[in-house]
C-alpha positions as CSV (number, residue, x, y, z in Angstrom):
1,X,-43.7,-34.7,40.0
2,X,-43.0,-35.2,36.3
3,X,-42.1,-32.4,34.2
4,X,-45.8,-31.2,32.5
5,X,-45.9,-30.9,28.4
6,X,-45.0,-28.3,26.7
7,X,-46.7,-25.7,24.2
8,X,-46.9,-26.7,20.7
9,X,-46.4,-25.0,17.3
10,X,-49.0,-24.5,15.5
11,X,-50.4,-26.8,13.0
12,X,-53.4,-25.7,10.5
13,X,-55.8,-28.2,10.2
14,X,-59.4,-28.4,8.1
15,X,-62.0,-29.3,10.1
16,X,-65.9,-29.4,9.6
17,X,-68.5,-29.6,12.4
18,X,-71.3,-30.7,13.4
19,X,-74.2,-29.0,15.3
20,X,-76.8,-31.0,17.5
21,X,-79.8,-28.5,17.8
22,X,-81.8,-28.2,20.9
23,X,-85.1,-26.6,21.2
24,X,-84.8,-22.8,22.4
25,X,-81.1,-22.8,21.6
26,X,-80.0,-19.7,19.5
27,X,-78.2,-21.2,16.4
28,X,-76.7,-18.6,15.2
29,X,-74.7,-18.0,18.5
30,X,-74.2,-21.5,19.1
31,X,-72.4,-21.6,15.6
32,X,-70.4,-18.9,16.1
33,X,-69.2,-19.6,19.4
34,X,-67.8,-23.3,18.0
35,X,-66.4,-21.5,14.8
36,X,-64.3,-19.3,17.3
37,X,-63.5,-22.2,19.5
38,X,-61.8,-24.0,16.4
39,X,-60.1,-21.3,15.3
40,X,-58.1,-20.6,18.8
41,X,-57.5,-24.6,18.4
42,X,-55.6,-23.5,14.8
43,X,-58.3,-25.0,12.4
44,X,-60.2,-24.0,9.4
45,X,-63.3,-24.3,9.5
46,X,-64.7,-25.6,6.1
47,X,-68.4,-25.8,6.7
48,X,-70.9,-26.8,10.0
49,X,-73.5,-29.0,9.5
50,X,-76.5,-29.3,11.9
51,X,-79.5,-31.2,12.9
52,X,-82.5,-31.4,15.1
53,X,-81.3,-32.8,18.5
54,X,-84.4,-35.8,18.7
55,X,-82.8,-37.0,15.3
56,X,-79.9,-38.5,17.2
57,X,-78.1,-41.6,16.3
58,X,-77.2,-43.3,19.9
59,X,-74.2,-45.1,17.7
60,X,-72.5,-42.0,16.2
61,X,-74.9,-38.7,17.4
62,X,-75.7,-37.9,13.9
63,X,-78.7,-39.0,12.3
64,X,-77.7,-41.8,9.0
65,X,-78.4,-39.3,6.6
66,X,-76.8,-36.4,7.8
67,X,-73.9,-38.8,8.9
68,X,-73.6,-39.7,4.4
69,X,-73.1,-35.5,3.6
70,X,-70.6,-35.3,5.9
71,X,-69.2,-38.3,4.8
72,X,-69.0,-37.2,1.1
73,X,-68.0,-33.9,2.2
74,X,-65.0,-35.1,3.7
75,X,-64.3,-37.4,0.8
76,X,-64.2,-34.3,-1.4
77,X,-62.5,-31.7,0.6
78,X,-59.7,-33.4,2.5
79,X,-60.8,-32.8,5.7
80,X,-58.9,-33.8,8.7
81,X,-60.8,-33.4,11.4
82,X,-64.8,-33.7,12.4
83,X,-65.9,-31.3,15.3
84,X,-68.8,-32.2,17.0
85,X,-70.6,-29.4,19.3
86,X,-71.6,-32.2,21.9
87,X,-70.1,-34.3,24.7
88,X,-69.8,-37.7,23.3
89,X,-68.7,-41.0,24.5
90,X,-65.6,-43.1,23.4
91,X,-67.9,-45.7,21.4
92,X,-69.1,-42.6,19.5
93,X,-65.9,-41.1,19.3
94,X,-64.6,-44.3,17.8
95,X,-67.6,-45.2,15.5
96,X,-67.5,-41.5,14.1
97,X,-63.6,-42.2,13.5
98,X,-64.0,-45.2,11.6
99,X,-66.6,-44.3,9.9
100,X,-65.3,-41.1,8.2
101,X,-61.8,-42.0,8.4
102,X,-60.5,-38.5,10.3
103,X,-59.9,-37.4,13.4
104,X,-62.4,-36.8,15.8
105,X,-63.3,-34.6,18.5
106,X,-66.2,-33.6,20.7
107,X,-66.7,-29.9,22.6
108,X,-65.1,-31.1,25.7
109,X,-61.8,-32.3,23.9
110,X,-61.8,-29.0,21.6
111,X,-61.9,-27.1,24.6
112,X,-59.3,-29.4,26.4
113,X,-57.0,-28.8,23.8
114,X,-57.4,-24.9,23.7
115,X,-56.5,-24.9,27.1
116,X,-53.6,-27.4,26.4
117,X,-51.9,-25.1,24.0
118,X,-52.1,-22.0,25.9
119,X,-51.0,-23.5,29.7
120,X,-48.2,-21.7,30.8
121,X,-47.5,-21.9,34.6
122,X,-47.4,-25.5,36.4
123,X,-50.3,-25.0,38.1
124,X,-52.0,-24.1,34.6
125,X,-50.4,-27.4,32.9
126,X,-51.5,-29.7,35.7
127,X,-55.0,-28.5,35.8
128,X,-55.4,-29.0,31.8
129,X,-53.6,-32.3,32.2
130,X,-55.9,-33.6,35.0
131,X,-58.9,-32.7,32.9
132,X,-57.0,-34.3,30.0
133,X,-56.5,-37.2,32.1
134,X,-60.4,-37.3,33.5
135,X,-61.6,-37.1,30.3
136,X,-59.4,-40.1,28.8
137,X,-60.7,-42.3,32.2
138,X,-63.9,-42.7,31.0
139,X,-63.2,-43.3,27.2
140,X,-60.3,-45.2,27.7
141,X,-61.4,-48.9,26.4
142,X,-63.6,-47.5,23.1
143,X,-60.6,-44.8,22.3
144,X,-57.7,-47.3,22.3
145,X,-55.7,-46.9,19.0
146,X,-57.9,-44.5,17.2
147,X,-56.9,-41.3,17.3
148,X,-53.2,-42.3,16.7
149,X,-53.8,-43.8,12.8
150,X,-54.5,-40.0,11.6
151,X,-51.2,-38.8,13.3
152,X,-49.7,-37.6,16.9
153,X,-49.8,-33.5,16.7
154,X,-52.7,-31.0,16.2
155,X,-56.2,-30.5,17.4
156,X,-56.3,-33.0,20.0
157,X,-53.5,-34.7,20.4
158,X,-51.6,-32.2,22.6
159,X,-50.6,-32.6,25.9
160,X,-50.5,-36.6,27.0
161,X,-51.8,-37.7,23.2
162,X,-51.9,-41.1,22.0
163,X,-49.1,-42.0,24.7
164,X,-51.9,-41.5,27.2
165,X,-54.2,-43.9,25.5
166,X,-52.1,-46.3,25.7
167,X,-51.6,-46.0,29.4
168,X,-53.8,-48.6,31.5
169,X,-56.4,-47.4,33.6
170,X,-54.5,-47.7,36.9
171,X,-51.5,-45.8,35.6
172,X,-53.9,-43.4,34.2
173,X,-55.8,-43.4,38.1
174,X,-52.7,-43.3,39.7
175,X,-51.5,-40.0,37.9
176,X,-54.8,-38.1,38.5
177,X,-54.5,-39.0,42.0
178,X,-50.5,-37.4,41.9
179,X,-51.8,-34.5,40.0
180,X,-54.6,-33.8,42.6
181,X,-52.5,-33.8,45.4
182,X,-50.0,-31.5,44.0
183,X,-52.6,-28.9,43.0
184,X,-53.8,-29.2,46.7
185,X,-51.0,-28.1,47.7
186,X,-51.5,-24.8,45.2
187,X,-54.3,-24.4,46.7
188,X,-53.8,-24.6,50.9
189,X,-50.9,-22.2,50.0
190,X,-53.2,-19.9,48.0
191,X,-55.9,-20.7,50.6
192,X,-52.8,-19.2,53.4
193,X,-52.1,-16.4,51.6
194,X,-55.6,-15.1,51.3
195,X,-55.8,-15.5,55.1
196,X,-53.2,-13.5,55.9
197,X,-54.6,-10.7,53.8
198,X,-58.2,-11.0,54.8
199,X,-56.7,-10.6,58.6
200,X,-54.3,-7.7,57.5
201,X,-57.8,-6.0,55.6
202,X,-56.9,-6.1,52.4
203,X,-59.5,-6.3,49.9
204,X,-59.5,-8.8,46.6
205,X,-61.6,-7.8,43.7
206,X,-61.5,-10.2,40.6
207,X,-61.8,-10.0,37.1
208,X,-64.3,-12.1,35.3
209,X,-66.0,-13.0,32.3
210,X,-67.1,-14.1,28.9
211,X,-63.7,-15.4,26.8
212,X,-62.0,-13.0,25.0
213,X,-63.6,-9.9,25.7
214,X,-60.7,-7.9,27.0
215,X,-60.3,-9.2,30.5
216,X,-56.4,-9.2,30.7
217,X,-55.8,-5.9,28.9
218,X,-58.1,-4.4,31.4
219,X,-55.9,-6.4,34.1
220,X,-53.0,-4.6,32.7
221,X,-54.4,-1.0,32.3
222,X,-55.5,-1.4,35.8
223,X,-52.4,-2.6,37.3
224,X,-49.8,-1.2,34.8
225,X,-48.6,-4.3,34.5
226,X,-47.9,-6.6,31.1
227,X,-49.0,-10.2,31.3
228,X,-49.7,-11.8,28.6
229,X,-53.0,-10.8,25.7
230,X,-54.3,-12.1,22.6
231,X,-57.1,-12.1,20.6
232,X,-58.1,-15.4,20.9
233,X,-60.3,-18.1,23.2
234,X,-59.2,-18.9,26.3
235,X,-55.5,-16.9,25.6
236,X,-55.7,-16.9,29.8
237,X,-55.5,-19.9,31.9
238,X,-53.2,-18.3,34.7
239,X,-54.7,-16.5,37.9
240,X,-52.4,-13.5,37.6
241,X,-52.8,-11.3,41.4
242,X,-51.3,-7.3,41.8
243,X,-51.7,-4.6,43.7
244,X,-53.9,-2.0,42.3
245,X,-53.9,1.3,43.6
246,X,-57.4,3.3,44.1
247,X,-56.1,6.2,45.4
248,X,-56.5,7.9,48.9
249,X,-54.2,5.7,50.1
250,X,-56.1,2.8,49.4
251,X,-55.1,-0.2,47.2
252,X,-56.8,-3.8,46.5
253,X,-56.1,-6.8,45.4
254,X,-57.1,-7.4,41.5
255,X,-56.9,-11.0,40.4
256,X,-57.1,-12.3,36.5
257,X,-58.7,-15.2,35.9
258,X,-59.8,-18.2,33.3
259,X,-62.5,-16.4,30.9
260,X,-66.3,-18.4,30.9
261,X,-67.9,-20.1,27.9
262,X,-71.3,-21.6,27.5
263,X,-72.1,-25.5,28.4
264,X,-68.2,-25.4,30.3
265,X,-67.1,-28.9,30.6
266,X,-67.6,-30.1,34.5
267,X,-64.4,-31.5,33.5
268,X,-62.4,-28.3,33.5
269,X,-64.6,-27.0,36.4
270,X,-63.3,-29.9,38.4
271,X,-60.0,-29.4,37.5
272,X,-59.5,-25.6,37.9
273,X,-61.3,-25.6,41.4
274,X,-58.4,-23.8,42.8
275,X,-58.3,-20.9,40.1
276,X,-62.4,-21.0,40.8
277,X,-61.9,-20.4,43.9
278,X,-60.4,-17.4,43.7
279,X,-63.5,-15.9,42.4
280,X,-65.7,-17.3,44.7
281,X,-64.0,-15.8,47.5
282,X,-63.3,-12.0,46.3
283,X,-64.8,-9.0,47.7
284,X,-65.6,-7.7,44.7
285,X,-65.8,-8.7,41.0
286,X,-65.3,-7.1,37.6
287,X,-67.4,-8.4,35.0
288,X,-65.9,-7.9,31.6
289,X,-68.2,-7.4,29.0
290,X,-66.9,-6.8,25.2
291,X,-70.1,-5.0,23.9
292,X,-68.8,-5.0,20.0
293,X,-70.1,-8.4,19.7
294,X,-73.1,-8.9,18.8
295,X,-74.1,-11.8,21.4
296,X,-72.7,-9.8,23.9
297,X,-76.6,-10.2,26.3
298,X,-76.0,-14.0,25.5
299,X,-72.0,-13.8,27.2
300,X,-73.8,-11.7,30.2
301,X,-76.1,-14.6,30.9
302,X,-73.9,-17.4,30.6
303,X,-71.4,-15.4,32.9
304,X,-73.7,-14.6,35.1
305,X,-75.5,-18.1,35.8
306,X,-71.8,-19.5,36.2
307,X,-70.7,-16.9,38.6
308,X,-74.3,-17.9,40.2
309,X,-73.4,-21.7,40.1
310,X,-69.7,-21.3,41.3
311,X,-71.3,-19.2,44.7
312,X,-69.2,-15.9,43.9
313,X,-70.2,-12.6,45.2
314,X,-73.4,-11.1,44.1
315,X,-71.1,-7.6,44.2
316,X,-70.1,-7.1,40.7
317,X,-69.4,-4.4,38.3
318,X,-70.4,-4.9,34.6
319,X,-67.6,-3.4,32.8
320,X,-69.1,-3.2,29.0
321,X,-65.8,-3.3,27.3
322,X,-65.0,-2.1,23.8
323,X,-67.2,0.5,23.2
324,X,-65.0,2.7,21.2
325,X,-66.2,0.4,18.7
326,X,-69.9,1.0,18.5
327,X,-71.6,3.1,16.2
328,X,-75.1,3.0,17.4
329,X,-76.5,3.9,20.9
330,X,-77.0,1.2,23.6
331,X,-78.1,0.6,26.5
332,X,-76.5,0.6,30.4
333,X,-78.5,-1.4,33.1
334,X,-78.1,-1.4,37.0
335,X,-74.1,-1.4,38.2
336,X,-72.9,-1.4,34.1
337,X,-70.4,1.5,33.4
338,X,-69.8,1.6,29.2
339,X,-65.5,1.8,29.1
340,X,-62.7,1.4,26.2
341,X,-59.2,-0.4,27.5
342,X,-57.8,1.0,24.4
343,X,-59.5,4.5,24.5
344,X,-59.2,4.8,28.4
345,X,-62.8,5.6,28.8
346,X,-64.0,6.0,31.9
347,X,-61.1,4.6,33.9
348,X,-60.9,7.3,36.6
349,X,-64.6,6.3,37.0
350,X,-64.3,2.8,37.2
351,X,-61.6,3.3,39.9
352,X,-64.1,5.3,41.8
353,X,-66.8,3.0,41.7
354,X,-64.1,0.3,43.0
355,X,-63.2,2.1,45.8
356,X,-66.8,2.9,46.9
357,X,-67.9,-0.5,46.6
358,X,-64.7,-2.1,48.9
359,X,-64.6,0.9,51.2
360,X,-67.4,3.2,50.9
361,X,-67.6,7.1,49.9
């Protein structure tokens, strides 16, 4: 197996974006959600435009009119890159290129390339770089030599960049199919492991959860170990597994794991089955919650319907993380204990709650 890419330094770029607006969605959240995704993919967000969803151009996604501000918008503020908060093909990725003259990308590529910067482990790299690589497949023959004319680093050009595109679609087959095999190996190994400690009784409980709402920092408090945290998107790719001891001589299993985001590309499902799978199959799982923002019902329900969609365990704690930080009442529903990673609140509780749900009083 090749040697995977590398992490990248970080390169500012401006970027506006553009909003397709479906009936019933919340706009408000749905623009702060791609704000945040641009900014863990290092650029600055100049201004979002939007639009009713049935105004939709088939040829570029946005409507002719709408497609002319952003268009003089550009002109007049150097921009270098348009976001748009849709899944777009490589004709429209193309068209959209050559019409404004910047760099383009759609949600599924912003998020691609999050992940691509902040892949640390093998595993980590060949899952981004299969989804990379899945993505590409179907865009090949429209993307061919556009992306490259407004330069090879930033937002979207990380990991297998315009080299890829100029890979031929058998080459491009032939790697997923490498990559696959070697991540199926990951997994039958993983797959061994939790054998052996379902047959020895050990329990697995995993942590899960909206993006960046504290999911690793309560990994470490929990484990007293130090793996890496930031205060950014996606800042966790790797399934991290220790012991964690619940006292009266009993200890589980806690697992770390990829944090959730709304409309989550089926692309990046695909490709991190095997990290996926480790939530599916625990015992018990530790829903982080960061209840300082102020969509945090909206993060539940995403979480929720893709913990739902994924088959994991109905057992699950709602950890509502952060609340150190509230200054108003709020309040706790059915198997939801309020807690502060930073303030230590309630962790003797949330270890007894643990232990009673894997083992009983």
């Amino acid at each position: 197996m090749k040697k995977m890419f590398d992490n990248f330094e970080k390169e500012i770029e401006k970027a506006v974006v553009f909003c397709p607006i479906e009936r019933g969605e919340d706009r408000d959240f749905q623009f702060a959600e791609i704000e945040r995704l641009c900014l863990s993919a290092n650029l600055q967000v100049l201004k979002i435009f939007h639009q009713d969803i049935k105004a939709l151009n088939r040829r570029t996604i946005i409507g002719t009119g709408k497609l002319d501000e952003i268009k003089n918008f550009v002109k007049e503020n150097d921009v270098d890159v348009l976001v748009v908060d849709f899944k777009l093909t490589g004709s429209q990725l193309k068209n959209l290129s050559d019409f404004l003259g910047v760099k383009v990308l759609d949600r599924i590529l912003l998020i691609i390339d999050i992940f691509a910067c902040n892949a640390k482990s093998n595993e980590g790299k060949m899952e981004v770089k299969l989804a990379q690589n899945r993505y590409l497949l179907t865009r090949l023959s429209s993307m061919q030599g556009t992306q490259g004319r407004y330069g090879g680093a930033g937002a979207g050009m990380r990991g297998p960049g315009e080299t890829k595109l100029e890979l031929d679609r058998r080459k491009l087959e032939a790697e997923i199919v490498t990559i696959k095999k070697e991540l199926e190996k990951i997994k039958n190994a993983r797959a061994l492991n939790k054998s052996a400690r379902q047959k020895a009784g050990v329990k697995s409980v995993v942590i899960g959860g909206y993006t960046n709402a504290g999911k690793s920092s309560l990994f470490n408090l929990l484990t007293k170990d130090e793996i890496y945290v930031e205060d950014k998107l996606f800042a966790t790719l790797e399934t991290t597994s220790r012991r964690m001891f619940l006292g009266e001589n009993k200890f589980c299993i806690l697992t770390d794991t990829v944090g959730f985001i709304s409309k989550l590309p089926h692309e990046l499902v695909e490709s991190f089955a095997s990290t996926l799978e480790e939530i599916r199959g625990a015992d018990l799982i530790l829903h982080v919650v960061d209840v300082s923002d102020k969509n945090y019902k909206k993060n539940i329900e995403i979480t929720n319907q893709i913990l739902n969609d994924i088959g994991a365990t109905k057992n699950r704690i709602v950890v509502l993380n952060k609340v150190d930080l509230l200054k108003t009442p709020f309040e706790i529903g059915e198997n939801e204990i309020p807690f502060s990673v930073k303030k230590r609140t309630n962790l003797e509780k949330l270890k007894d709650i643990i232990r009673e749900n894997l083992f009983g009083s």
